[in-house]
VMD Tcl script that draws the C-alpha trace (Angstrom):
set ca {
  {34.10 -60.66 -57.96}
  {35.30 -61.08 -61.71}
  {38.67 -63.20 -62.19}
  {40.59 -59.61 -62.50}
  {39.51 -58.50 -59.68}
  {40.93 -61.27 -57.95}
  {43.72 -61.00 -59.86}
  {44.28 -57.51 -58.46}
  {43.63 -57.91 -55.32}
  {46.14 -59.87 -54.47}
  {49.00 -57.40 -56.37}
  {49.69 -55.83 -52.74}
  {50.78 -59.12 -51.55}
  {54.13 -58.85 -53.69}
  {54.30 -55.55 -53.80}
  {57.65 -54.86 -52.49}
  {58.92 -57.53 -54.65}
  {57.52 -56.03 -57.90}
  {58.83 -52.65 -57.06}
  {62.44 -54.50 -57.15}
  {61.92 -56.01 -60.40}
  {60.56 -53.31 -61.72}
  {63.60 -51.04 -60.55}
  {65.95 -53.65 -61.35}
  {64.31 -53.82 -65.28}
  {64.87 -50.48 -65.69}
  {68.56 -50.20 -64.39}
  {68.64 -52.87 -66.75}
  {67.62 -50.61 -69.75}
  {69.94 -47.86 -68.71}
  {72.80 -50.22 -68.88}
  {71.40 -50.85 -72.35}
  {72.01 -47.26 -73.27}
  {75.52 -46.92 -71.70}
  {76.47 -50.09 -73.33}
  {75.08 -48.86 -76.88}
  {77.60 -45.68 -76.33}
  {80.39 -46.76 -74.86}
  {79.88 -49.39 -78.06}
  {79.21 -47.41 -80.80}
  {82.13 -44.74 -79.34}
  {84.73 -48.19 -80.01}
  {83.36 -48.99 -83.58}
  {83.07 -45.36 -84.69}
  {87.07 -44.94 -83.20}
  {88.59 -48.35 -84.82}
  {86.91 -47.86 -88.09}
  {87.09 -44.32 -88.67}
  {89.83 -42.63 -86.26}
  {92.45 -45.93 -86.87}
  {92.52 -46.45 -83.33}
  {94.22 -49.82 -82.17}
  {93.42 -51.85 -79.06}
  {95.41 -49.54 -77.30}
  {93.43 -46.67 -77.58}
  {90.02 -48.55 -77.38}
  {91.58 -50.61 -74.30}
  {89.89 -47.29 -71.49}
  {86.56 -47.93 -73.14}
  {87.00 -51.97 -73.23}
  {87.01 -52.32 -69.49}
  {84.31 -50.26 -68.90}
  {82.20 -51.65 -71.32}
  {82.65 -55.19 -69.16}
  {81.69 -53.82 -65.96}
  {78.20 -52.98 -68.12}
  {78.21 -56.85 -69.14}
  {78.24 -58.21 -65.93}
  {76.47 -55.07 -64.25}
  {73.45 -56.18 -66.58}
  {74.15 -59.59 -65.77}
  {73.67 -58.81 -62.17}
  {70.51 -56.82 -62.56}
  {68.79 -59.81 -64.91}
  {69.60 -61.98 -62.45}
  {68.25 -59.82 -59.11}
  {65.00 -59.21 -61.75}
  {64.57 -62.94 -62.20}
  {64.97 -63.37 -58.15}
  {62.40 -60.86 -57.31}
  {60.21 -61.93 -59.84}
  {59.67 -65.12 -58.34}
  {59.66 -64.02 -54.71}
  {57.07 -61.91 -56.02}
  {54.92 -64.62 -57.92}
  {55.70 -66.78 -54.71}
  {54.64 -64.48 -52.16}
  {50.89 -64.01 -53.72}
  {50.46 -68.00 -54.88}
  {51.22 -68.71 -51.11}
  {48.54 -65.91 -49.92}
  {46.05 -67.26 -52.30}
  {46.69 -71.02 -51.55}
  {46.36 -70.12 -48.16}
  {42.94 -68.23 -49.05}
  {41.55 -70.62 -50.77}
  {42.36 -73.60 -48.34}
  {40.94 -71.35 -45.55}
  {38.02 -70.97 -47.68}
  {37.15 -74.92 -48.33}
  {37.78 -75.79 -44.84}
  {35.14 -72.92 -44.28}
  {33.15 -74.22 -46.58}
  {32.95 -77.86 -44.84}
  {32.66 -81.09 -45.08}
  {28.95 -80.62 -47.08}
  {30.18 -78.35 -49.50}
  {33.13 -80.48 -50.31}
  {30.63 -83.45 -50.67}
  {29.27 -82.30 -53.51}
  {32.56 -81.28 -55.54}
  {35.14 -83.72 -57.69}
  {38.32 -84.15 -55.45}
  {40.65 -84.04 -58.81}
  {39.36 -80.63 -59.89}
  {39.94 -79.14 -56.68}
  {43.75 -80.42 -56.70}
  {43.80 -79.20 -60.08}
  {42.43 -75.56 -58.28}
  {44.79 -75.60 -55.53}
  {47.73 -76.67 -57.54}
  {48.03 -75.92 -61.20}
  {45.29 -73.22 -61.32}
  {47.35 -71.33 -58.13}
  {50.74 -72.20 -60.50}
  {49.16 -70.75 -63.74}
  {49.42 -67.25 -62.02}
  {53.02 -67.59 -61.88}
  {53.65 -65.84 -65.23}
  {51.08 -63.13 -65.18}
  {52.76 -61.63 -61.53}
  {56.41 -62.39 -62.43}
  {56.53 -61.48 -66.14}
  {53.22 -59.67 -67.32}
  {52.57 -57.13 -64.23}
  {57.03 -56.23 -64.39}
  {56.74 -56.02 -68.06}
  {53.45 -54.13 -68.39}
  {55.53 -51.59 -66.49}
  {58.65 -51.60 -67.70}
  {57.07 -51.67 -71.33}
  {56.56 -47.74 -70.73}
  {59.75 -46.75 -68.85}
  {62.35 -48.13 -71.17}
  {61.63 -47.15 -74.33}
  {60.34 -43.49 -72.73}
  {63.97 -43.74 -71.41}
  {65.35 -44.21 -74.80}
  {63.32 -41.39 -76.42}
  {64.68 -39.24 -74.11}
  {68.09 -40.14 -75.57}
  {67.70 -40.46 -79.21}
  {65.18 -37.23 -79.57}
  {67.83 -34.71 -79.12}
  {70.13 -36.57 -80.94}
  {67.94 -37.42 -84.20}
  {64.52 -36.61 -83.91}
  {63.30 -38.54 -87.24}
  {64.40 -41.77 -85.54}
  {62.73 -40.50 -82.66}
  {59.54 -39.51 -84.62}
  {59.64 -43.19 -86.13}
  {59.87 -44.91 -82.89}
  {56.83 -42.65 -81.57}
  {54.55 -43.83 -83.97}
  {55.29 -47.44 -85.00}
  {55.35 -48.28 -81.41}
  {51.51 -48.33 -80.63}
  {50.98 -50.51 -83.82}
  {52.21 -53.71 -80.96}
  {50.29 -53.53 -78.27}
  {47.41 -52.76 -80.11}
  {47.66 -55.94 -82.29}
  {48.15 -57.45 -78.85}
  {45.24 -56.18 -77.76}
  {43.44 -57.60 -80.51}
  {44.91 -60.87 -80.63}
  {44.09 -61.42 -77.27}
  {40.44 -60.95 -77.57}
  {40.59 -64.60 -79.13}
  {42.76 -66.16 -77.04}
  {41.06 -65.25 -73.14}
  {38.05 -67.01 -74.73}
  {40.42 -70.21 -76.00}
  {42.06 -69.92 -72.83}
  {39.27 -70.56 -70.51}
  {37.83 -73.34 -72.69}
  {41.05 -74.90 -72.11}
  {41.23 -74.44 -68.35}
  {38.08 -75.97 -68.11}
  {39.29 -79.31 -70.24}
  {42.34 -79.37 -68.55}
  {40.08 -79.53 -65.22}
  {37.65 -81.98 -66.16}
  {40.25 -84.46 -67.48}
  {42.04 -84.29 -64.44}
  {38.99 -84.59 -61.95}
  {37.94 -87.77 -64.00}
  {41.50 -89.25 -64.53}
  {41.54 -88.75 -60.39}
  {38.00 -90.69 -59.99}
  {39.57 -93.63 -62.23}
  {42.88 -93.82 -60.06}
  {41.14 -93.98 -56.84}
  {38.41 -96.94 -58.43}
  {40.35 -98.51 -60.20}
  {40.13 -101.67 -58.42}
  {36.34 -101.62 -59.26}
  {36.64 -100.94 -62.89}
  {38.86 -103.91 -63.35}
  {36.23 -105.91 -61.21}
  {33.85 -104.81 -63.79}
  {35.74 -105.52 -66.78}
  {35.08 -101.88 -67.36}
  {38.76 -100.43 -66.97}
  {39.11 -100.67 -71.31}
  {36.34 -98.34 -72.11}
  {37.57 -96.05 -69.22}
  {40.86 -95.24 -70.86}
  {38.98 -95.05 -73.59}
  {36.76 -92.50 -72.56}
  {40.15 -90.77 -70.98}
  {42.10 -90.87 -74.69}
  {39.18 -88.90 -76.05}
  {39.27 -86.20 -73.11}
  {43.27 -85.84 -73.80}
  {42.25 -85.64 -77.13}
  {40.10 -82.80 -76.85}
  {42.84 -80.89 -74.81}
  {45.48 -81.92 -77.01}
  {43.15 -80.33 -79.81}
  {42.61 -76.79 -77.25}
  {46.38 -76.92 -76.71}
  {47.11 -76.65 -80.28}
  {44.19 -73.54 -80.82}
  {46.09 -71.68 -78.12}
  {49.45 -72.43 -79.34}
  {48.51 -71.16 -82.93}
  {47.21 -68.24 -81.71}
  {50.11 -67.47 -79.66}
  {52.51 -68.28 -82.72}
  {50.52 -65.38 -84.51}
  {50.62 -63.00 -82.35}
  {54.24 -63.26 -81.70}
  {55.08 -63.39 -85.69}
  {52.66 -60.21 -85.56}
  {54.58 -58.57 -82.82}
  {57.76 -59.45 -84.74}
  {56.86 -57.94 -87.89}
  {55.94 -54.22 -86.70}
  {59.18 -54.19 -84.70}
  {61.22 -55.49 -87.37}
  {59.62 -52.61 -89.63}
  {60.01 -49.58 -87.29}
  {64.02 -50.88 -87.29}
  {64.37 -51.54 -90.86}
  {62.24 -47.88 -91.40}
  {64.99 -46.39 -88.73}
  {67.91 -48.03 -90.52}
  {67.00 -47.20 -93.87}
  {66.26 -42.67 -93.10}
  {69.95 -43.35 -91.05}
  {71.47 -45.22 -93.98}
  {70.35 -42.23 -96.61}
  {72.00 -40.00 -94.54}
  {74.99 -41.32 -93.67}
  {75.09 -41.48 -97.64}
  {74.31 -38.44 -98.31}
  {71.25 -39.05 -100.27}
  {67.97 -37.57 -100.54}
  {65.29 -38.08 -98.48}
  {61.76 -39.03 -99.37}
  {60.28 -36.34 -97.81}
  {59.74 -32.45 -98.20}
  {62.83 -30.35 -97.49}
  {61.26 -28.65 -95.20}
  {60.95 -31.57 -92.97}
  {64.88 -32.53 -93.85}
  {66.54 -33.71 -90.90}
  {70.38 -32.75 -90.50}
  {73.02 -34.38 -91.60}
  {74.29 -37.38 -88.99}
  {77.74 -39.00 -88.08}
  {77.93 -42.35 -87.82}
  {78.54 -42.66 -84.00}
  {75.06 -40.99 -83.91}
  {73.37 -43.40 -86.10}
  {75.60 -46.50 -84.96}
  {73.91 -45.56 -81.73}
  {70.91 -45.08 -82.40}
  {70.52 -47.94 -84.67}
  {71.73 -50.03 -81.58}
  {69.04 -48.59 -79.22}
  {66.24 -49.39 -82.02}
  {65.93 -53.19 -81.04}
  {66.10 -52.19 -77.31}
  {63.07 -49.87 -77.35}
  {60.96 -52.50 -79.31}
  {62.36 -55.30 -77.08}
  {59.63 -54.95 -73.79}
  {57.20 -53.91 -75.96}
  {57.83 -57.61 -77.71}
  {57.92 -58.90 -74.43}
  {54.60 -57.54 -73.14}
  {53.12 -59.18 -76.18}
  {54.89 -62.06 -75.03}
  {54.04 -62.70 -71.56}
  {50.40 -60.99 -72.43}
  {49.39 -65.13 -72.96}
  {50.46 -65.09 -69.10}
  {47.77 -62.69 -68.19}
  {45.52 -64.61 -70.54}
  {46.22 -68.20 -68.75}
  {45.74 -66.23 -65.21}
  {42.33 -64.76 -65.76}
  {41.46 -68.61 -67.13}
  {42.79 -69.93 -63.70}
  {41.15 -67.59 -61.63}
  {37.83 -67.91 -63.38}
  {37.43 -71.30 -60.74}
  {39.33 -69.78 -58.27}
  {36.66 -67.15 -58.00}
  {33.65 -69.63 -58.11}
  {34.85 -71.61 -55.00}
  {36.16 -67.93 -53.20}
  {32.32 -66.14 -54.02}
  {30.54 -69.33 -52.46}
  {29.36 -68.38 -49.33}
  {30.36 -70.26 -45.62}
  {27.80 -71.04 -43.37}
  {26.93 -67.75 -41.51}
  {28.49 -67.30 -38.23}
  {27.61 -64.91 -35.73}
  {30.13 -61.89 -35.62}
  {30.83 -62.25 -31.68}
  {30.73 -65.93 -30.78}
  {30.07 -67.37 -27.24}
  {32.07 -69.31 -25.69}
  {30.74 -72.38 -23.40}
  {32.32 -71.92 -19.44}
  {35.50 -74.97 -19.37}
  {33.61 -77.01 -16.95}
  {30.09 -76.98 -19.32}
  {28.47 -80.01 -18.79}
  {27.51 -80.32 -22.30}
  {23.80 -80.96 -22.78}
  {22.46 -80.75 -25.88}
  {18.93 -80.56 -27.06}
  {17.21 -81.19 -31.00}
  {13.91 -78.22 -31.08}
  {11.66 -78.93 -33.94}
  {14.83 -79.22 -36.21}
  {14.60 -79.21 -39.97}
  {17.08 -79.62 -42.58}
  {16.25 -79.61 -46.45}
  {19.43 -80.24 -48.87}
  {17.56 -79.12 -51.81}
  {13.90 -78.19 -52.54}
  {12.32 -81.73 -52.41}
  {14.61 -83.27 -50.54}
  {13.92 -82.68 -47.03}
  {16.32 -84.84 -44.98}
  {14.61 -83.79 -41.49}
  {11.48 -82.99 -40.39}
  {10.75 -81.50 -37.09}
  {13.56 -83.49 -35.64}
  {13.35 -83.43 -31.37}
  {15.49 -85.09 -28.35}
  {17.73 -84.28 -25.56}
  {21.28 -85.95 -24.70}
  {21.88 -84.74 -21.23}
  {25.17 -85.11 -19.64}
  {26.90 -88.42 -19.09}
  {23.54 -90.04 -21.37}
  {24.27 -92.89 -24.09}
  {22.25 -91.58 -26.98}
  {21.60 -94.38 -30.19}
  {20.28 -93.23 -33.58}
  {18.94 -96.10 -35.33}
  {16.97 -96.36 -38.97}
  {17.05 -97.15 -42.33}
  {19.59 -95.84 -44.67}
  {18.26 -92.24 -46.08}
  {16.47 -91.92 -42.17}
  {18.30 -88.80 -41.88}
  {20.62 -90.22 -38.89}
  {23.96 -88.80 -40.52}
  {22.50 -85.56 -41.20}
  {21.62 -85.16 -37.50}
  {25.50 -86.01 -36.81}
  {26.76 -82.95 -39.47}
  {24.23 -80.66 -37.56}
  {25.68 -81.35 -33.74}
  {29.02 -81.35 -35.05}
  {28.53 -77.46 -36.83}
  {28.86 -78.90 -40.57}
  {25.30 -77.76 -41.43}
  {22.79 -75.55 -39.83}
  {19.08 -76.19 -39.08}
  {17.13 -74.96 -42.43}
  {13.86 -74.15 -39.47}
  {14.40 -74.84 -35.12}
  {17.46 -75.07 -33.28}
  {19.90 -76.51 -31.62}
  {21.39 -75.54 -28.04}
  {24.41 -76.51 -26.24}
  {23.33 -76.15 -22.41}
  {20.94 -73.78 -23.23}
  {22.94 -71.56 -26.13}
  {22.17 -71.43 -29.25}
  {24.80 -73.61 -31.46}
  {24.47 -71.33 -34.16}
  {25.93 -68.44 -31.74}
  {28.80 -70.76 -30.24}
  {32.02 -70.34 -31.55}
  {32.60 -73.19 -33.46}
  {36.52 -74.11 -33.30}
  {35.57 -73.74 -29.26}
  {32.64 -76.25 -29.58}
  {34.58 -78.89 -31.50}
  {37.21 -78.95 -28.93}
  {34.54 -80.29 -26.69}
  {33.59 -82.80 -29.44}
  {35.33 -86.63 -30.30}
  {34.06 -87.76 -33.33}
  {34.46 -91.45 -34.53}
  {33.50 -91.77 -38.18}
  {32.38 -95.24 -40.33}
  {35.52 -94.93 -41.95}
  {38.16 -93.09 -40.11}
  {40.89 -91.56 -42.34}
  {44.55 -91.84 -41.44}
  {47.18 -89.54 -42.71}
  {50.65 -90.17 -44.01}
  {52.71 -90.53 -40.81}
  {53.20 -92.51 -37.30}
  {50.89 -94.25 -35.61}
  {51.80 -92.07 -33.03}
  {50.63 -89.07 -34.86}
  {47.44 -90.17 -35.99}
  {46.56 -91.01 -32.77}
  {47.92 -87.08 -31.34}
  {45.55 -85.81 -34.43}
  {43.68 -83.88 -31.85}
  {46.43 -83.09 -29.37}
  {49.39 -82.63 -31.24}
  {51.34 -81.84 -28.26}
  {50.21 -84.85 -26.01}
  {53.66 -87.05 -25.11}
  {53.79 -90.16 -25.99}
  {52.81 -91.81 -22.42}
  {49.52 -89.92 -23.04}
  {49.10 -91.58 -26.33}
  {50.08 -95.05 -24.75}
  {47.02 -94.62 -22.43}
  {44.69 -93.78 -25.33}
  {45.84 -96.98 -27.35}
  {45.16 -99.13 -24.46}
  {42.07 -97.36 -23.39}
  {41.05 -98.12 -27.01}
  {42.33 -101.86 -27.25}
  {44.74 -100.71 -29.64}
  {48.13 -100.88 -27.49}
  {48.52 -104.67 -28.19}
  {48.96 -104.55 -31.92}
  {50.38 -101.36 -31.94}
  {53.16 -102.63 -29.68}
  {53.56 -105.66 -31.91}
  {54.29 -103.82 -34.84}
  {58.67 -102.95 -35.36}
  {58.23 -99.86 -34.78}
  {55.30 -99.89 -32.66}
  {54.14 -96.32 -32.33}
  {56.54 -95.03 -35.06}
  {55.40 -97.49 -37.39}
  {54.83 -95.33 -40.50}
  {50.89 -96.09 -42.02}
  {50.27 -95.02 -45.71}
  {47.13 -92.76 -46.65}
  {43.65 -94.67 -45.30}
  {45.37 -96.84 -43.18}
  {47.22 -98.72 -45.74}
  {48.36 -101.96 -44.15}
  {46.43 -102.34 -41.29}
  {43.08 -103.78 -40.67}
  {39.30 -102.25 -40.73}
  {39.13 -103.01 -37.15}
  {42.82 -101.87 -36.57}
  {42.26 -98.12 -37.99}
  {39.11 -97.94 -36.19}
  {40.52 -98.46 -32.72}
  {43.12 -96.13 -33.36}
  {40.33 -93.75 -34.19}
  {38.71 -94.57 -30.91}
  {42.08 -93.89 -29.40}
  {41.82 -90.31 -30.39}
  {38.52 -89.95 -28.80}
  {40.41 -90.77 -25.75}
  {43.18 -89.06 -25.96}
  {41.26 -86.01 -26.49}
  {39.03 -86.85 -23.49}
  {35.95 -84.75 -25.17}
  {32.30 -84.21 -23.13}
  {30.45 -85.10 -25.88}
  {31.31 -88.06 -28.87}
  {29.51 -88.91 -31.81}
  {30.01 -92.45 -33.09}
  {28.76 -92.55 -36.98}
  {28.89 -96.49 -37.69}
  {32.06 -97.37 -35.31}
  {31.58 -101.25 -35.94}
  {30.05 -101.70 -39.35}
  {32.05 -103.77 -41.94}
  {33.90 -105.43 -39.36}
  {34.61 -108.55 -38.73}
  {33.05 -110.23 -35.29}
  {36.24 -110.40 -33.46}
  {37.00 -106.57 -34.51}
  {33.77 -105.74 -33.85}
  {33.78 -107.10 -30.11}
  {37.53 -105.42 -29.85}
  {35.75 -102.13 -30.57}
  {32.73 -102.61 -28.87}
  {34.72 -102.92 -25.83}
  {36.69 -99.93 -26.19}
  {33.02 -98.19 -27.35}
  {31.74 -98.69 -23.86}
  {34.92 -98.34 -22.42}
  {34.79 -94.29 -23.99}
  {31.52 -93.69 -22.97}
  {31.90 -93.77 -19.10}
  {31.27 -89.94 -17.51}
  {30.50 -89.08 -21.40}
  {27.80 -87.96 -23.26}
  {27.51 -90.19 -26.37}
  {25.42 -90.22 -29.55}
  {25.76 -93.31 -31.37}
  {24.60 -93.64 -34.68}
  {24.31 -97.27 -35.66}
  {22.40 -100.40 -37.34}
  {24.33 -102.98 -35.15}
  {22.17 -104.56 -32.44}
  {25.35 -105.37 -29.83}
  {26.06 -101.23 -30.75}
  {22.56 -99.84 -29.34}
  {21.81 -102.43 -26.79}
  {23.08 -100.68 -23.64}
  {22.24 -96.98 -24.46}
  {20.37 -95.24 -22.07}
  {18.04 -94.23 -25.02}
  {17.28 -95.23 -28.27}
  {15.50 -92.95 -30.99}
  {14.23 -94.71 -33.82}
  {14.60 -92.29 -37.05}
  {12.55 -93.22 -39.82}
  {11.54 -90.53 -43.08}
  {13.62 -87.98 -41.28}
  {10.99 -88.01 -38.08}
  {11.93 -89.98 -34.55}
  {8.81 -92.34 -34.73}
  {9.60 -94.21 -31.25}
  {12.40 -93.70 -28.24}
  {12.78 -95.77 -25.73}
  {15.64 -98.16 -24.35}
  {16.44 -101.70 -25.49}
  {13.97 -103.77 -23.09}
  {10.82 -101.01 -23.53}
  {11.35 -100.74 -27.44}
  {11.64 -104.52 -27.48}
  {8.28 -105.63 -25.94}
  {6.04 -102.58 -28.37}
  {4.72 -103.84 -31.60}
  {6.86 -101.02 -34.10}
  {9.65 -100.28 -36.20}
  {12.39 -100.80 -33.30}
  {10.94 -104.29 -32.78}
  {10.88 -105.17 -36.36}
  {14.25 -104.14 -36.90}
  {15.95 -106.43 -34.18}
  {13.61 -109.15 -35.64}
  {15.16 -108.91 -39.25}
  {18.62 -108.60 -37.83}
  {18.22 -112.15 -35.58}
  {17.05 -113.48 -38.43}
  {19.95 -112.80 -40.66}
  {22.44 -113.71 -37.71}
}
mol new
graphics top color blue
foreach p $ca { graphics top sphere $p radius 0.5 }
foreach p [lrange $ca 0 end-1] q [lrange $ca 1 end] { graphics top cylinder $p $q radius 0.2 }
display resetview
């Protein structure tokens, strides 16, 4: 799918809307033409019948209700013009959101969180002028000025004749011109982009790069990006300026050719052209008239050339709209099963294997069983492969050879929104949104009441600084958490593993970078959670793995030993060594 194809597909969403303008425009231009009469019927009367205001007065009034009857019509063309813009950069926001959240966690790893604002924001706002101006215009460019032919033909056919031909000579050199500018367009897209997915990286580390002394050569390096857009900015601008002075030049001509064949007339003087091609002789209300119409036939012609730098600045938004929309989602099976309410929820690991790139195989032949109620712990060294095997039981990734089954299905063929219903997840670093305490904790129940959420906290050890706070549950937090504790945010995340009372719960890390006394506050509400649960716990803290049921030792993306605490504790291997190194840094 090109960038214009996107573009067009998504014309039907404002369809109706356009169809308004587009009427609206052209009422527009017939009020043109009635004004131009009724006009050029007062001049020709005052200055050649020596008619007072009197006389003139019957054609005054009416010649007002045009005014504000065009007034009217600009203004309900302006409306529906941006309900119509509106209506398709809310379809395609919506699209491409979908889309990413489709696309998952893993895909998103791998992508620069400013350029994808910059996507969803001023790439979906850069299609504002080609479906409110360009698309109206590109239409209206052909009604009004065949509306005005239709006039000034039968009235003077040179003028006619003149408008005929000089008209092409626009949106040809528009054509042209644009050529250059798609290509100058994109580049700048692309600059605009990059500078704001790196000026996003620096805002969120900046406390690092001041650590490092290394803040300096980052604005630096930022003043030379701006630099180079600045510099891309200016190439588009130039180009633009040319165009339009081009655009304003053949218009200005076909007038000033239209004025001068009515002027000789009017005159009475020659023609230069052969008699037999003479037109007749004209009044002056006729070639007042005209004349007035000239500028109005050339005017959306002007305009198309105008807003034609909209169309350009679309296709250079879509261009990454269409990379992120043509990436494929993990496959899903067309008719999805659903797991009975009362599953039990045992899961099993067949000969999995999961490769992020060629070379890079991050498991290898990967096999266990969590059955229901069972304490599962995932232990190894960093790179082991342990969060992979999390992304895989919670649907993020597939198995690149064996499988995975939920109570003897298939995960691959589960519906997935049904299986993470089932699912509490618990993350190394939970994220908290802008909002209440309250509705952090109801992230996965937004309709539990508040009792409900009280029982969560202090099933989670969270209720007692919670209720110490001013506000206590409608204490507002700021993005991540922002003033409250490591250990704080992570009960609250434990608290929405209760409140959402899940079979199964996957614990990535729950106590790391925590202080003791966190740690042991979490701990608690850790075993507390996984009572009548199935658990996997992924962890490198000793107190963490100690009274699960089983422990699988991951090492090189293979389980090399499984076992519990006591049984991996008296064999000579990895498990062994491990605990060893961690009593001797405690």
């Amino acid at each position: 799918m090109s960038a214009r194809d996107l573009l067009k597909d998504q014309t039907p969403h404002a369809a109706r809307w356009l169809r308004l303008t587009v009427a609206l425009g052209l009422a527009g231009g017939v009020l043109i033409i009635l004004q131009a009469w009724l006009l050029a019927h007062v001049i020709d009367a005052v200055a050649f019948a020596g008619a007072g205001l009197a006389d003139v007065q019957p054609w005054l009034w009416p010649l007002l209700g045009v005014f504000l009857l065009r007034a009217a019509a600009a203004w309900g063309s302006e409306q529906t013009a941006f309900r119509a813009a509106g209506t398709v950069k809310q379809a395609l926001r919506d699209r491409v959101f979908r889309h990413m959240q489709r696309l998952g966690p893993a895909w998103l790893a791998g992508q620069r969180s400013g350029s994808l604002s910059e996507d969803l924001t001023r790439g979906i706002e850069g299609l504002h002028d080609y479906y409110a101006r360009y698309l109206p215009a590109m239409t209206l460019t052909v009604l009004i000025p065949v509306a005005i032919l239709l006039v000034v033909l039968p009235l003077d056919w040179l003028s006619g004749l003149v408008m005929l031909f000089t008209a092409p000579l626009i949106p040809l050199f528009m054509i042209l011109i644009g050529q250059g500018v798609e290509a100058v367009n994109q580049r700048q897209w692309k600059q605009l982009a990059r500078m704001g997915a790196h000026f996003l990286d620096v805002i969120q580390g900046i406390t690092t790069l001041k650590l490092f002394n290394a803040s300096r050569r980052e604005a630096d390096i930022i003043a030379r990006i701006s630099e180079d857009y600045r510099h891309s900015t200016m190439q588009v601008l130039r180009l633009a300026f040319l165009s339009s002075a081009v655009l304003e030049f053949f218009a200005t001509i076909g007038i000033a050719i239209i004025a001068v064949f009515i002027g000789f007339r009017l005159y009475q003087l020659d023609l230069p052209i052969p008699d037999l091609l003479a037109p007749p002789e004209i009044s002056f209300f006729t070639g007042f008239f005209v004349l007035l119409l000239a500028p109005e036939f050339f005017l959306p012609l002007r305009n198309l050339g105008t807003h034609y730098h909209g169309r350009m600045e679309a296709i250079a938004a879509a261009e990454r709209l269409t990379v992120i929309l043509e990436t494929p989602p993990p496959q899903r099976p067309a008719e999805p099963v659903t797991l009975p309410p009362d599953a039990p929820v045992a899961v099993r690991f067949d000969d999995v294997h999961f490769t992020y790139e060629a070379g890079r195989e991050a498991l290898a032949g990967v096999g266990f069983d969590i059955a229901p109620g069972e304490r599962v712990a995932l232990v190894g060294p960093s790179g082991a492969g342990k969060t992979t095997v999390a992304s895989l039981l919670l649907g993020f990734l597939q198995p690149t050879q064996g499988r995975i089954s939920v109570d003897g299905l298939d995960l691959a063929a589960l519906d997935i929104d049904d299986w993470r219903r089932r699912l509490a997840w618990v993350p190394q670093n939970p994220r908290l949104f802008a909002g209440t305490i309250a509705d952090n904790i109801r992230l996965g129940r937004p309709q539990a009441d508040l009792q409900a959420v009280q029982t969560a906290a202090r099933h989670a050890f969270a209720a007692e600084f919670i209720e110490a706070l001013p506000a206590g549950y409608d204490t507002p937090v700021g993005e991540r958490g922002v003033g409250l504790s490591g250990g704080q945010i992570q009960r609250i995340a434990l608290a929405r593993a209760f409140l959402r009372d899940a079979r199964l719960v996957v614990l990535d890390e729950a106590t790391a970078s925590l202080d003791p006394a966190s740690e042991a506050a979490v701990q608690q509400a850790v075993d507390a959670l996984a009572r009548g649960r199935s658990m996997l716990v992924i962890a490198h803290r000793l107190a963490t793995v100690r009274d699960a049921d089983r422990i699988l030792v991951l090492d090189g993306g293979r389980i090399v030993e499984q076992g519990d605490h006591a049984a991996l504790s008296a064999r000579d291997g990895p498990y062994r060594r491990m605990v060893s190194l961690l009593e001797a840094a405690a």
